[in-house]
C-alpha positions as CSV (number, residue, x, y, z in Angstrom):
1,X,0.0,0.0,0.0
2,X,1.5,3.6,-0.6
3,X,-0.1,6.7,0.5
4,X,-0.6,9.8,-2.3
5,X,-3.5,12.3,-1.3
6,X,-4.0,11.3,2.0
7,X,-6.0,7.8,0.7
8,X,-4.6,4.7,1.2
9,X,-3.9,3.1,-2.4
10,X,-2.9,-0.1,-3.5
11,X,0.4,0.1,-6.0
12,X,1.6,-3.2,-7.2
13,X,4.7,-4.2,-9.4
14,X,5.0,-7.2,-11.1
15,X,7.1,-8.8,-13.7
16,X,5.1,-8.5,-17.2
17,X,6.2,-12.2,-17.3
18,X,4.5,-13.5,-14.2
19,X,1.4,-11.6,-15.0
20,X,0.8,-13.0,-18.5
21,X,0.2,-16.9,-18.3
22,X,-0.5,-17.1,-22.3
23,X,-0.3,-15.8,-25.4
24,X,-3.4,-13.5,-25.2
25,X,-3.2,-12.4,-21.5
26,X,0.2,-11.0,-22.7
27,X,-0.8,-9.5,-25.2
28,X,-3.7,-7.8,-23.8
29,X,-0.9,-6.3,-21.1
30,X,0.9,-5.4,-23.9
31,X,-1.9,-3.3,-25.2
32,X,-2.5,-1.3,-21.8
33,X,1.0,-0.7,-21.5
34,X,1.6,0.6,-24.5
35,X,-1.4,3.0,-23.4
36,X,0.3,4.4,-20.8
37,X,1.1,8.6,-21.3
38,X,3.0,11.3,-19.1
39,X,1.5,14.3,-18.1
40,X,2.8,17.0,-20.9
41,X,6.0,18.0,-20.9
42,X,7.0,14.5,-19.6
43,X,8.4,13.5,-22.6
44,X,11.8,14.8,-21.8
45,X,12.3,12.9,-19.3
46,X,11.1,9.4,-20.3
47,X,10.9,7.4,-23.5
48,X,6.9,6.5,-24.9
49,X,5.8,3.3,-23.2
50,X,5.8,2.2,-27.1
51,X,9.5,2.7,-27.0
52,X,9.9,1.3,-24.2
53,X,8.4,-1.9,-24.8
54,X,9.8,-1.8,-28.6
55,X,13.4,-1.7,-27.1
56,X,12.2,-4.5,-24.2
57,X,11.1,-6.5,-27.0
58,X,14.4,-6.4,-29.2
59,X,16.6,-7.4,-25.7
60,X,16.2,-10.3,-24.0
61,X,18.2,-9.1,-21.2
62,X,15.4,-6.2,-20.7
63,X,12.6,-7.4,-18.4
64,X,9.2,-5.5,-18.0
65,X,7.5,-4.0,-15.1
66,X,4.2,-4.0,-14.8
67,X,2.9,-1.5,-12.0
68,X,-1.1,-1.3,-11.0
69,X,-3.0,0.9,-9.2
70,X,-6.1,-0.7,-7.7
71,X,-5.6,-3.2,-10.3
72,X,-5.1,-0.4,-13.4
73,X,-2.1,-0.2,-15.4
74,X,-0.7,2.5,-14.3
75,X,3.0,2.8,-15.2
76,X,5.8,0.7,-17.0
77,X,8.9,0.1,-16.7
78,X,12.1,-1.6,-17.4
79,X,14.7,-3.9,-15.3
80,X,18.3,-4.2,-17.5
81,X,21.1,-6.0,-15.8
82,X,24.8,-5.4,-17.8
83,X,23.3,-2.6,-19.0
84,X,24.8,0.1,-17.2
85,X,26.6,2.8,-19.6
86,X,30.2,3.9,-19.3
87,X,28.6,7.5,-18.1
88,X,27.1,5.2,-15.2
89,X,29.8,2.8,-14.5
90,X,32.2,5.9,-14.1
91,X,30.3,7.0,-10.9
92,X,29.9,3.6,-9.0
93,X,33.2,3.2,-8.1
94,X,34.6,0.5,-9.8
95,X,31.4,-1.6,-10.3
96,X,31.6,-4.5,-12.5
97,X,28.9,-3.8,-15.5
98,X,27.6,-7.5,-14.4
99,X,26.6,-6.6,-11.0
100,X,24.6,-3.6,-11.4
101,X,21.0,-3.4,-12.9
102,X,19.6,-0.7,-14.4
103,X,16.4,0.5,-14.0
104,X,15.0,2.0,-17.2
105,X,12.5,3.4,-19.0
106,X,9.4,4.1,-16.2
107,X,6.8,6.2,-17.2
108,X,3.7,6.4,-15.1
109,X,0.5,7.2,-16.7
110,X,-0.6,10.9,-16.3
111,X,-4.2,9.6,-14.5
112,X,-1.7,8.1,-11.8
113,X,0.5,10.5,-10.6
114,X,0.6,12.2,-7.3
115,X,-0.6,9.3,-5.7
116,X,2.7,7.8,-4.8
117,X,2.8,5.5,-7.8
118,X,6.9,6.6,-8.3
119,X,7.9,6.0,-4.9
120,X,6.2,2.7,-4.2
121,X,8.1,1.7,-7.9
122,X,11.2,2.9,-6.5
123,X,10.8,1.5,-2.7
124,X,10.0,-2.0,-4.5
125,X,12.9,-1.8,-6.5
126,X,15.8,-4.2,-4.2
127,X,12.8,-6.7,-3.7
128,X,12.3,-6.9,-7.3
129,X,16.5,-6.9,-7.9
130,X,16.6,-10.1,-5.4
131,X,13.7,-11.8,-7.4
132,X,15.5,-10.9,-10.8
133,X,18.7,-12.5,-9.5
134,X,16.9,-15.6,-8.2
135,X,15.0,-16.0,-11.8
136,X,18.4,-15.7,-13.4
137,X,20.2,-18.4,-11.1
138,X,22.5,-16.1,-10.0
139,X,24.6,-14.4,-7.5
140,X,23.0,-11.0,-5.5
141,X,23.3,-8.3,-7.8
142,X,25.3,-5.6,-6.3
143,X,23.4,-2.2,-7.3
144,X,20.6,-0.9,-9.0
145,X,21.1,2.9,-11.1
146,X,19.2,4.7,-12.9
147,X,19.5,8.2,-14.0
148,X,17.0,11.0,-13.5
149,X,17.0,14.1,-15.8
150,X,17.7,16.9,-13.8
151,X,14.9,19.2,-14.4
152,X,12.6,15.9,-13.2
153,X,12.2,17.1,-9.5
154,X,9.6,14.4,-8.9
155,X,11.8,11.7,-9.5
156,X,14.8,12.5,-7.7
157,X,13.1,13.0,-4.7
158,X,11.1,9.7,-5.1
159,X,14.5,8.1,-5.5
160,X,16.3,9.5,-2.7
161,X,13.2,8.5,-0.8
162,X,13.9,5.4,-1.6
163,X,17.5,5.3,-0.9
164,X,19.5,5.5,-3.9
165,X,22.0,8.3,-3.7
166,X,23.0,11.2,-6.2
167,X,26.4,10.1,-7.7
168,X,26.9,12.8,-10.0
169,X,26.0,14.2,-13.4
170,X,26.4,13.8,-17.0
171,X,25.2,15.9,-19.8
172,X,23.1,13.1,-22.6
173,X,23.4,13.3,-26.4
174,X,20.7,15.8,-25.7
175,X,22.4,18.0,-24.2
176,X,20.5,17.5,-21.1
177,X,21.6,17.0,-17.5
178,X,21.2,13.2,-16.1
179,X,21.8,12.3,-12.5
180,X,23.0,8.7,-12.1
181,X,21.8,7.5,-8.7
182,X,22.3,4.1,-7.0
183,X,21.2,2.3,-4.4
184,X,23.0,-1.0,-3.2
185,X,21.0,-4.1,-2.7
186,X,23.1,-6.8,-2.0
């Protein structure tokens, strides 16, 4: 349960693969997902949830998030272990790119936010790290980053909420500033 506007709501984030037991249950979680939509202005910060699943799609080592709200779709996002950049691997202090996870491409739907959607996501995050590692047959993972543009106010303060830690900046292809923040879960 997460508390936004003084109501008690009920956030869940599942793996899209544990939700969808066939072929047409996945795809019909495919289809809300893809419906999720920022607020305007958003779309600096965060990728369409069609690009987001289009790139989930092409990578096997991407897995898919499914977060509801009282049972709605109400965000997206990605899990991407190895696939930490050289811009975040440069701030984690000698972290080997197989260790961390990256979390990736969240977008919650414009209808959900302000409710507390973000920081249950980002509170759940070392639970869901742990369960990635066990479904891989593998070691702890040592970190999970991200990065946070840094005109997304929002989000950084979700994160640090949360735990992870500012560990400097980097200015995208975009010319945009991107805080890399991590949070250590093993």
């Amino acid at each position: 349960m997460a508390s936004g506007t003084g109501r008690s709501t009920s956030i869940e984030v599942s793996f899209l693969d544990d939700l969808a037991g066939d072929a047409r249950s996945r795809a019909g979680l495919l289809r809300a997902l893809r419906d999720v939509t920022g607020a305007p202005g958003q779309d600096v910060f965060s990728a369409s949830a069609d690009q987001i699943l289009t790139l989930a799609e092409a990578d096997a080592d991407r897995y898919v998030l499914v977060v509801r709200r009282e049972g709605q779709v109400a965000g997206v996002g990605v899990l991407h272990p190895g696939g930490a950049s050289g811009e975040m691997l440069d701030r984690l202090d000698g972290a080997r790119p197989q260790d961390v996870v990256v979390f990736r491409g969240f977008l919650v739907d414009r209808h959900h936010q302000g409710v507390g959607v973000g920081s249950s996501v980002a509170a759940s995050l070392p639970a869901l790290v742990a369960r990635l590692a066990e479904r891989l047959g593998r070691e702890p993972f040592a970190s999970v980053v991200l990065v946070v543009d840094a005109d997304n106010a929002a989000g950084r303060r979700a994160y640090s909420r949360a735990g992870f830690a500012d560990r400097g900046a980097y200015v995208d292809v975009n010319g945009r500033t991107q805080h890399v923040m991590a949070l250590a879960v093993a």
